[in-house]
C-alpha positions, -999 to +999 in steps of 0.1 A: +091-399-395+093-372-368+127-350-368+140-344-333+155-309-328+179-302-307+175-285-274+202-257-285+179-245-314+149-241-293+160-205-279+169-198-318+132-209-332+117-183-308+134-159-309+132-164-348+091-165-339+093-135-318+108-114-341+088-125-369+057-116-348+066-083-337+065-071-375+029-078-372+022-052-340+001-021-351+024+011-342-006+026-324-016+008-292-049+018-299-053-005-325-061-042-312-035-066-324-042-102-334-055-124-302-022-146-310+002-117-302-017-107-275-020-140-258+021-157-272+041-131-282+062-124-250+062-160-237+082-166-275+103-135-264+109-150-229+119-186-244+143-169-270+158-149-246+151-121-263+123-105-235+130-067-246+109-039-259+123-046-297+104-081-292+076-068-273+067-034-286+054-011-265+021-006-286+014-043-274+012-040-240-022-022-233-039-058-250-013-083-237-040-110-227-015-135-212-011-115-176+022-127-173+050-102-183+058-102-147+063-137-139+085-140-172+111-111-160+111-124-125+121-158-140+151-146-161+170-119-139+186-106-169+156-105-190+143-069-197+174-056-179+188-038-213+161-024-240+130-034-213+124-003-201+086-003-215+085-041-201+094-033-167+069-007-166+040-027-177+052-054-150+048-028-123+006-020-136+001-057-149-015-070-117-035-039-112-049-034-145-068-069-152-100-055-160-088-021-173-100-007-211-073-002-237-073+033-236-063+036-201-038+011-200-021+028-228-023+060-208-011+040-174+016+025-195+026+060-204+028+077-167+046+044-152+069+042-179+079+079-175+082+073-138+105+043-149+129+067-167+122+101-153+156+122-140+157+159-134+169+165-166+139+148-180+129+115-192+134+094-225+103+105-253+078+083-259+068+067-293+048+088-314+014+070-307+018+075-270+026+112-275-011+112-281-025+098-248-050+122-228-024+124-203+012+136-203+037+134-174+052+167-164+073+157-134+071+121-114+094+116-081+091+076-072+083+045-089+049+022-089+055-010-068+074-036-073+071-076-075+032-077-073+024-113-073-015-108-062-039-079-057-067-090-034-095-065-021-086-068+014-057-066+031-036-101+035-036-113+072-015-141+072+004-166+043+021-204+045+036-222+018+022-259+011+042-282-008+013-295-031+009-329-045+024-336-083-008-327-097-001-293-081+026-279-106+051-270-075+044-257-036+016-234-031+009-202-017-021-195+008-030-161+017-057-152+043-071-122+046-092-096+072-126-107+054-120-146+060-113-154+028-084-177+011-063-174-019-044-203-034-016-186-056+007-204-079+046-199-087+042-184-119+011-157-100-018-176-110-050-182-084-052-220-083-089-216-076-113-191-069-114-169-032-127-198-006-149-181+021-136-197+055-144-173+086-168-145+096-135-125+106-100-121+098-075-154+092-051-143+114-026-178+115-023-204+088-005-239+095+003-262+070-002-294+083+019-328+069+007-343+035+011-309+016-026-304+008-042-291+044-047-262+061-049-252+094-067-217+098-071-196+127-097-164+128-106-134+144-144-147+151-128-180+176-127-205+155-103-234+138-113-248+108-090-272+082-093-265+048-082-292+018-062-265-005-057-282-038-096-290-036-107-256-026-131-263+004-133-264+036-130-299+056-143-292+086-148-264+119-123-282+145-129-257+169-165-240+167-168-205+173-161-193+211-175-159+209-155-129+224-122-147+217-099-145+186-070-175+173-037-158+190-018-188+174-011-221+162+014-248+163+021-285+154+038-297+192+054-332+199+049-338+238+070-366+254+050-404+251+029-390+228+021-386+190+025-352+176-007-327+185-024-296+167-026-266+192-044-235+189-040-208+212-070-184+220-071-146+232-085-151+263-058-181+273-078-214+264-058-242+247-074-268+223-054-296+218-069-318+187-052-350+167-034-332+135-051-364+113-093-367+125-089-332+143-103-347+172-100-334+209-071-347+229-064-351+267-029-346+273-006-319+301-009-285+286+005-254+303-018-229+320-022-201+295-025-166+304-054-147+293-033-126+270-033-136+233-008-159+235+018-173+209+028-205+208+065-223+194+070-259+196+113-262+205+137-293+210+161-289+235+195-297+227+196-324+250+166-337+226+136-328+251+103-317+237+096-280+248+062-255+241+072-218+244+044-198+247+040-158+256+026-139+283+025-103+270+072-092+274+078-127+288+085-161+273+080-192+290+086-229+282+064-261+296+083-297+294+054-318+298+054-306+341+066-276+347+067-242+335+098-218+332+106-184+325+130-182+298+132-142+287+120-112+289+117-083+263+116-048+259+081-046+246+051-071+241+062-102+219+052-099+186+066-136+173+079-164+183+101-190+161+120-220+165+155-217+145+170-249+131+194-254+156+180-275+185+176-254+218+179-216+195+141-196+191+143-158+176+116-137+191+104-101+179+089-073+201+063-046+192+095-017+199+112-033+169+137-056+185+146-090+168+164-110+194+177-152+196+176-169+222+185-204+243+163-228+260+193-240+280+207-206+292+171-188+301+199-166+324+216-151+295+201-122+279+204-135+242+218-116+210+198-086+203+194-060+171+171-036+161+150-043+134+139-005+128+129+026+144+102+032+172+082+005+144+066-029+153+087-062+145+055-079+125+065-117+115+095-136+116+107-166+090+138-183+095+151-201+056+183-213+040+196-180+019+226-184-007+232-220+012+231-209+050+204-208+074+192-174+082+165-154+103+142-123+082+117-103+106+095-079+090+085-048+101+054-020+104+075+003+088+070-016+053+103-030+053+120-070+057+155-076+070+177-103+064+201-118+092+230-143+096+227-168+122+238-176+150+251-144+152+225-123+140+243-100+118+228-080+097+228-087+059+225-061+035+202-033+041+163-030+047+142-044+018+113-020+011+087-042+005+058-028+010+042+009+015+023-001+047+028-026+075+040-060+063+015-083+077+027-114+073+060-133+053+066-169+038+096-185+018+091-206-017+112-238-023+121-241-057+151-241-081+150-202-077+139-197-039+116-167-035+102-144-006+067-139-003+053-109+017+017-098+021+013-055+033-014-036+047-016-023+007-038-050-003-009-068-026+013-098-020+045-099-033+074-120-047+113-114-042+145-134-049+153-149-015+193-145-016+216-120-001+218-097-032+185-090-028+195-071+005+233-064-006+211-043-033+183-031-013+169+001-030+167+028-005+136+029+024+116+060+007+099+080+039+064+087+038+051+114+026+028+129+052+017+162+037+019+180-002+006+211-021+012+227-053+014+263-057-026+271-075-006+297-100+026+304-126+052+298-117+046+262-103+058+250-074+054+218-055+055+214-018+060+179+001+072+174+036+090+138+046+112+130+078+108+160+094+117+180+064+097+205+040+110+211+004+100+232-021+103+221-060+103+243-088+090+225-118+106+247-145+145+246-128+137+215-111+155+236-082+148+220-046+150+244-012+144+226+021+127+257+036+122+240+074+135+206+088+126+193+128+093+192+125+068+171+108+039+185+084+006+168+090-005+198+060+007+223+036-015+252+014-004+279-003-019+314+008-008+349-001-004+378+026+000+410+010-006+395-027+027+376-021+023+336-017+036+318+011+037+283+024+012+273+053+022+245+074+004+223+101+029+210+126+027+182+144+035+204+181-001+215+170+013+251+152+009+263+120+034+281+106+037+305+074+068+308+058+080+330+026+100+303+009+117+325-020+151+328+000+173+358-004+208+353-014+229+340+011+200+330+034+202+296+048+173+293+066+136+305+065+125+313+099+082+314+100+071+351+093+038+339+112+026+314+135-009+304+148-019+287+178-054+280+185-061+239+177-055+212+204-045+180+178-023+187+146-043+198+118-050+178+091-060+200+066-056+237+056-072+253+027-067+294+016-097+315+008-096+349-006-101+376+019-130+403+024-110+437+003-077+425+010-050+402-012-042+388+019-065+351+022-079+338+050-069+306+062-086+278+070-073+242+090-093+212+102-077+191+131-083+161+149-094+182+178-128+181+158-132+218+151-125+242+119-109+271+123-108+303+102-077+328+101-068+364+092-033+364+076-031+402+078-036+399+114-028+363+126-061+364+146-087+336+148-116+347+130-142+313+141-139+281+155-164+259+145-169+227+165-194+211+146-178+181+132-181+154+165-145+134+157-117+149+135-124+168+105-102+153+078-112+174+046-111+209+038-118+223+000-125+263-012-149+277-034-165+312-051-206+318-051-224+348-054-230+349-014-185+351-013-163+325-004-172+297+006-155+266+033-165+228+027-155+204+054-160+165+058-150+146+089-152+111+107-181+120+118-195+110+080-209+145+076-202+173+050-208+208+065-208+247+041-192+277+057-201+314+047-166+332+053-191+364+050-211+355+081-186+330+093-218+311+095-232+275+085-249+278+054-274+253+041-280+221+055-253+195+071-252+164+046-248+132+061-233+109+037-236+076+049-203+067+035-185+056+068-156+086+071-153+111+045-120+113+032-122+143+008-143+167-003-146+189-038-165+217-049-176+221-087-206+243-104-231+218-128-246+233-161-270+249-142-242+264-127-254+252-091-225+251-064-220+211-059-197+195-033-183+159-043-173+136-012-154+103-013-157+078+015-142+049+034-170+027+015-158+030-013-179+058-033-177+092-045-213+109-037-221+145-057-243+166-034-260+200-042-248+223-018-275+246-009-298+219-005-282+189+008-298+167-023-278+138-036-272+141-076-247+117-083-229+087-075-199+066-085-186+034-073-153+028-089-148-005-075-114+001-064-117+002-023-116+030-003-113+062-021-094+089-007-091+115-023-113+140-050-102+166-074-127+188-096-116+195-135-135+221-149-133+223-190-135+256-204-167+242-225-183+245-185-183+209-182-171+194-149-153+164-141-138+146-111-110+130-109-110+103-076-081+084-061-085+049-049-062+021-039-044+013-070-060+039-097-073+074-103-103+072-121-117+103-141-155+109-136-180+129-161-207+134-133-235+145-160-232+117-182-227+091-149-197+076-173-159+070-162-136+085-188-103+076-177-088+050-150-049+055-147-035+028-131-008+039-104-006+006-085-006+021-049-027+046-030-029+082-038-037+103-007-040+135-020-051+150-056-053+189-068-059+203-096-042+234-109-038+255-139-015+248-167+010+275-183+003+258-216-033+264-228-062+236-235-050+215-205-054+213-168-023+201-143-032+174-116-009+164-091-015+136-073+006+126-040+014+088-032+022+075+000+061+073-009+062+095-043+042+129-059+034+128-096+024+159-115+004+151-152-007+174-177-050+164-187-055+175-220-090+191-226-094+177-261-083+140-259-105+132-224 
């Protein structure tokens, strides 16, 4: 005879279970533990209520198999909130680090988690076995992302929601991206079925048609097609490819004596009008469009009446079945249109960032405007019920989703940062426990708590970091400019000086002049400035002690080189004018301008040889070029890489101690070239999207290694043995790496530069 239990003792058998089973985890997370823990032991922790670091050791989490740490903390808000400070911090890499070995999830869990705790008066220590990783955190400014819900290859174009059948375990969400593909995403973060090839070009509009199962899908290559989604194919191409046009929009419409219509909206003003059940053609009134990518909203008046809004670049018009008429006009092109729940109300968005409603019955008034941001593209707009009212959220290019009240369109909280890059497109999620979905230029779509503490408790908009450099000697100092600001950081006192503020830094180096270093900055007014940033007592502020004119686009990189019989360096900047040019610091004159490079030259990086020092420079071009600073001369061949637009450049000897440049491109690879000859030696294709950014480690053994940034990991490179060492997960994109030396022996410092934070990590020699 079964024995029922009660519902109460549930949470008390697992979190009995989970304890039990977190006994049995190894203390070294190194050492694989049972497939059961790996695969149960934080869902037991979840149900218990008892989701904390005590029931889920640390040493677990580089072979947690289950993937769902995340979606576990998301569910319970108060979950991990006390004693999950290692839980959180997995939860940040968990999406990224799928297919990742133990050994570098361990030392991913290590960095993130230090990021997770770090202060300036240092961060909590780690558990013995961690102490032992092959990297060790030294300073970290800025957390990894947060709410990951999917990681996709390309960026996310557009997302709906679709209710689902009850087969379907709860709604749906459908994410198109700019390769034409589909992704079918769970609640709990799971991909319902594998990525659906749909169009030749971008998805750039999704509708969710009635039934809860298809998909309408609009592309950048001119055509509609309808896609079952719980089945994972595609039904049928409703409209076949019109070449030289792009889907602007599309929208379920209910014209007057008629049955409700599909309508897509083209780029060069054509309107198909097809039956939302067989998909066939229809012959009904349609406005005129204008050849202008139009967008499309179907409204009902509040006198009950039908209307189609559509846009003609800063104008919004509505058609009642016979006539057209103007209803507003904006500040800047519209960037969306929506229909708001109550009748006769549409909220539209411009490209100069305003978020404005409107009435169809009052086209004369002007409409209740706000600001979404500054000088930054209003992106999508969603309207949904939040803590039990109807309310308006716009997202924005500078990363960033606002909630507001209607009708009044007050703001509601703060800016939500969701995203480093653009958002690209936003959906809601019905359920018990309502969530926001948003999909970023960063290749990640993301899942927030859709109610106003969300927003009441916003974390602050970080500013972009648009230019860093770390001082190449003792005692270290890190440079990063942001908002119009430089600072200096002294790793040691962890004391900050703002040394210039009004301008922004499109580069930074550090160059000495007179064997004393200073900061070199590229401006955006096209200057570069040199400034002595040890202030005297009493000084407030740092006025340049040199400033150099010559380029006619900001620089984007500068690299010092060590002078002829002097300790005063040359300088050296690359701009998007398309030339390099070499300075004198001793004399602030232009040495050479070399206009080689055809587009802008993007990469700059140093180096020694018996023929003197050396300048390597990659540009947009796709070419790699040597400079003798001797002869101020090219030396050797140029190297066309064939790798799209080189994003950085390294030099290292090999054991034959012959002077190699490493490159990383837009495609996606890290080629190793031999300098003097132009011959390619090496290649490494991370898998990781575009890389941007290399850094050379050389061992005091003589062996060389690279360390290369790409969208969510750096991965550390032994180029003689073709092998990949190391893969530290950051979970966002790291634009700039250096390496430096240590003040502690048997270790090298790498400093890596996020879009939003700068990390500085200690590489032990012995444990890589």
């Amino acid at each position: 005879m079964s024995q029922t239990i009660e519902p109460g003792r549930h949470t008390e058998i697992h979190r009995r279970i989970a304890a039990a089973l977190a006994e049995l985890v190894p203390d070294d997370p190194l050492l694989p533990p049972h497939p059961y823990l790996r695969r149960h032991l934080a869902e037991h922790a979840a149900h218990g209520r008892v989701l904390d670091d005590t029931h889920v050791p640390p040493a677990l989490l580089p072979w947690e198999s289950s993937l769902s740490v995340r979606q576990l903390l998301a569910d319970d808000d108060d979950a991990g909130s006390a004693g999950g400070s290692w839980l959180r911090a997995w939860a940040r890499l968990e999406p990224f680090a799928r297919h990742v070995d133990p050994l570098s999830r361990a030392t991913s869990l290590r960095l993130a988690h230090a990021a997770e705790t770090f202060t300036d008066e240092g961060q909590d220590p780690p558990p013995e076995a961690f102490a032992q990783a092959p990297v060790t955190p030294v300073w970290s400014e800025g957390r990894g992302p947060d709410n990951v819900w999917l990681v996709t290859p390309s960026r996310v174009t557009s997302l709906c929601t679709v209710a689902g059948t009850k087969g379907s375990n709860g709604p749906l969400v459908v994410a198109g991206d700019d390769e034409g593909r589909l992704h079918t995403v769970r609640r709990d973060g799971s991909t319902l079925h594998a990525p659906l090839q749909v169009h030749g070009g971008a998805v750039t509009h999704l509708l969710a048609l009635p039934g809860g199962q298809l998909v309408a899908t609009g592309s950048t290559d001119g055509s509609v097609a309808i896609v079952d989604i719980l089945k994972g194919r595609k039904v049928l191409e409703a409209v076949p490819r019109r070449p030289h046009t792009w889907v602007s929009s599309l929208a379920l419409y209910h014209p007057e004596d008629h049955t409700a219509v599909l309508l897509a909206a083209f780029s060069d003003g054509y309107l198909a009008v097809l039956n939302p059940a067989v998909f066939h053609p229809i012959d009904i009134a349609v406005p005129q469009l204008p050849a202008d990518a139009p967008l499309l909203c179907a409204v009902t008046s509040p006198a009950g009446k039908h209307l189609l809004l559509f846009t003609d670049h800063d104008t919004v018009h509505a058609f009642d079945g016979h006539t057209t008429e103007e209803l507003a006009r904006l500040d800047g092109r519209v960037r969306a249109l929506l229909a708001l729940p109550t009748p006769g109300h549409y909220a539209a968005a411009d490209e100069r960032g305003h978020v404005s409603v409107h009435r169809t019955d009052r086209p004369e008034e002007a409409g209740t405007q706000r600001r979404h941001g500054q000088n930054t593209a209003v992106t999508a707009l969603m309207v949904a019920h939040v803590s039990g009212r109807p309310s308006l959220l716009s997202a924005s290019g500078d990363g960033s989703v606002r909630l507001w009240a209607l009708p009044d369109l007050e703001a509601v909280g703060e800016p939500l940062p969701v995203h480093s890059g653009t958002v690209t497109a936003i959906s809601p999620v019905d359920s018990s426990q309502p969530r926001l979905v948003t999909a970023g230029a960063d290749c990640t779509v993301r899942s927030w708590p859709l109610n106003t503490q969300t927003f009441r408790h916003a974390p602050r908009v970080r500013d972009r970091i648009t230019a860093s450099a770390s001082c190449p000697s003792v005692p270290h100092v890190l440079a990063s400019a942001q908002a119009q600001e430089i600072r200096v950081l002294d790793i040691r006192t962890k004391e900050r000086i703002t040394v210039l503020t009004g301008h922004t830094a499109t580069a930074l180096a550090w160059p000495r002049i007179s064997g004393k270093l200073h900061l070199a900055a590229a401006l955006e007014d096209n200057r570069i400035v040199l400034i002595d940033y040890r202030r005297s007592p009493g000084q407030l502020y740092l006025p340049p002690v040199q400033q150099l004119a010559g380029h006619y686009l900001p620089a984007l990189a500068l690299a010092s080189l060590p002078g002829a019989h002097t300790n005063t360096d040359l300088l050296a900047s690359a701009s998007a004018d398309g030339r390099v040019c070499v300075w004198d610091l001793g004399t602030a004159q232009l040495l050479a301008a070399f206009p080689d490079h055809r587009f802008s030259v993007r990469c700059l990086a140093a180096a020694r040889s018996s023929n003197g020092a050396l300048l390597v420079s990659g540009g947009s071009d796709g070419k790699v070029r040597l400079w003798n600073m001797e002869s101020l001369e090219q030396q050797g061949p140029t190297i066309t890489c064939q790798q799209y637009l080189v994003t950085d450049v390294a030099v290292t000897p090999d054991h034959d101690q012959r002077l190699l440049v490493a490159s990383t491109g837009q495609d996606g690879t890290l080629k190793v070239w031999i300098a003097c000859s132009g011959e390619q030696v090496g290649e490494f294709s991370p898998g990781d999207g575009e890389l941007s950014a290399v850094a050379a480690l050389l061992l005091p053994s003589g062996r060389s290694l690279l360390a290369v940034a790409g969208k969510t990991s750096i991965h550390v490179w032994d180029p003689s043995a073709n092998r990949r060492l190391l893969q530290i997960v950051t979970g966002e994109s790291i634009t700039g790496l250096e390496t430096v030396a240590d003040w502690e022996g048997g270790s090298t410092l790498l400093h890596a530069t996020g879009e939003t934070s700068t990390t500085l990590i200690r590489l032990h020699h012995d444990r890589i």
